[in-house]
Each structure stands twice: as C-alpha cells, then as structure tokens.
C-alpha positions as CSV (number, residue, x, y, z in Angstrom):
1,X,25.0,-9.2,52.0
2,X,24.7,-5.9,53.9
3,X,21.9,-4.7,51.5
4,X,19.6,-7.5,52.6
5,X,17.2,-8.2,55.1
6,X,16.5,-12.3,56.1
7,X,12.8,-13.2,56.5
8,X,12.3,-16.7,57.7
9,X,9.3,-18.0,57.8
10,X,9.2,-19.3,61.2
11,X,8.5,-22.9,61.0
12,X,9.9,-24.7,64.0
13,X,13.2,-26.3,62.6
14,X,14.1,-22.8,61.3
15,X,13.4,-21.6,65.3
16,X,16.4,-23.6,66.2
17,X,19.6,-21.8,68.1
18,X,21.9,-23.2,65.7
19,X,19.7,-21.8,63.1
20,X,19.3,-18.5,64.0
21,X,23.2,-18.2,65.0
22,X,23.7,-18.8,61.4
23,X,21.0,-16.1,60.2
24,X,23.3,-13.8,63.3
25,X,26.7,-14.2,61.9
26,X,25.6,-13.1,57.9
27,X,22.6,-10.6,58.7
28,X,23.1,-9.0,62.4
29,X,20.0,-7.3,63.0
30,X,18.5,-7.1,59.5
31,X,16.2,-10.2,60.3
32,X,12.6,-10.5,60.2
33,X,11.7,-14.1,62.0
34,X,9.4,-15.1,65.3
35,X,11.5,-15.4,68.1
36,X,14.8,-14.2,67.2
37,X,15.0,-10.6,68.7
38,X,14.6,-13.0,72.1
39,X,18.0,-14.6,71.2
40,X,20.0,-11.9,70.3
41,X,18.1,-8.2,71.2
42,X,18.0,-7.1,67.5
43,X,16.6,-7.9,64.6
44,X,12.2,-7.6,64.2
45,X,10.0,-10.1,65.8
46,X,7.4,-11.4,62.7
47,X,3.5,-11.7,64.0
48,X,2.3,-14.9,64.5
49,X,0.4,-16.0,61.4
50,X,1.3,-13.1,58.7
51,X,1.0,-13.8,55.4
52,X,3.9,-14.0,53.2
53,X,5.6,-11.4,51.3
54,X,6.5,-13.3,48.3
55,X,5.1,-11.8,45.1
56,X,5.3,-15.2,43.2
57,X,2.8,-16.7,46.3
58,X,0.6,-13.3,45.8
59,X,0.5,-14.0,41.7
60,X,-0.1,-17.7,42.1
61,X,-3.4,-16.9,44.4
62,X,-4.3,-14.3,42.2
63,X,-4.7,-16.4,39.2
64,X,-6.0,-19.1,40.9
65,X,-9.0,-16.8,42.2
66,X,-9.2,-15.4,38.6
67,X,-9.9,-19.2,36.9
68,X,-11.8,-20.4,39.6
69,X,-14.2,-17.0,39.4
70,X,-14.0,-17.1,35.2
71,X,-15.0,-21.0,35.0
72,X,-17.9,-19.7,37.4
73,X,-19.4,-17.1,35.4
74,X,-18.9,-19.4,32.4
75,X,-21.1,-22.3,34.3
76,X,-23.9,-19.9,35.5
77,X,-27.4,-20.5,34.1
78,X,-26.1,-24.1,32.8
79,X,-28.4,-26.3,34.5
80,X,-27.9,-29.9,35.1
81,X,-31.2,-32.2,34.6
82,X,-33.2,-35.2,33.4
C-alpha cells in the first residue's frame, strides 16, 4: 500500500477520529481528505467543494451531456401544434 495515495471524499461520517486513525495507520501522510492534516500534521487538506477525480464520474457526465445535446439537435425545428 506504499504506492498509493487515499482520497476520501469528505462526507461527515468519513471526518470521524476513528476514521481517519484507520486511513493513519495504512497511508501515513499520503492522504488527500478535508480536515485530516488538523488531526495528524501530514497528509493534504482537500478544498471544500472540489470535484471528483474519478474518471468513471468524468465519463458518466460526459455521455450524459453528449445524449442530452444529440437528442437536442435531433428535436430542433420539430414544432409541436394544432
């Protein structure tokens, strides 16, 4: 586990002591999560609000934008009367 580095994702159970003496005792200071360089002096503090790094999250909007912008252009000039 000494190649990897935690990101948590900040929610408030996962701010918990007990929590982030567990995320201590496998990563040290190769953690990414709000409020646990307070705890321990180590590890990064995440910014409030950033958006995830998760590439499946990042595809999953992508396509989404894609169909919603392709079902657009499909529907424009249809025009809906009596």
């Amino acid at each position: 586990m000494e190649h990897f580095i935690c990101m948590q994702d900040g929610t408030q159970p996962h701010r918990m002591h007990a929590f982030f003496r567990v995320l201590h005792e496998h990563f040290g200071n190769r953690v990414l999560a709000l409020y646990y360089p307070r705890q321990y002096d180590c590890g990064l503090d995440s910014p409030t609000m950033s958006p995830d790094i998760n590439p499946c999250d990042f595809l999953w909007n992508l396509s989404q934008r894609q169909s919603v912008s392709e079902s657009t252009s499909r529907n424009r000039g249809v025009t809906v009367g009596n």
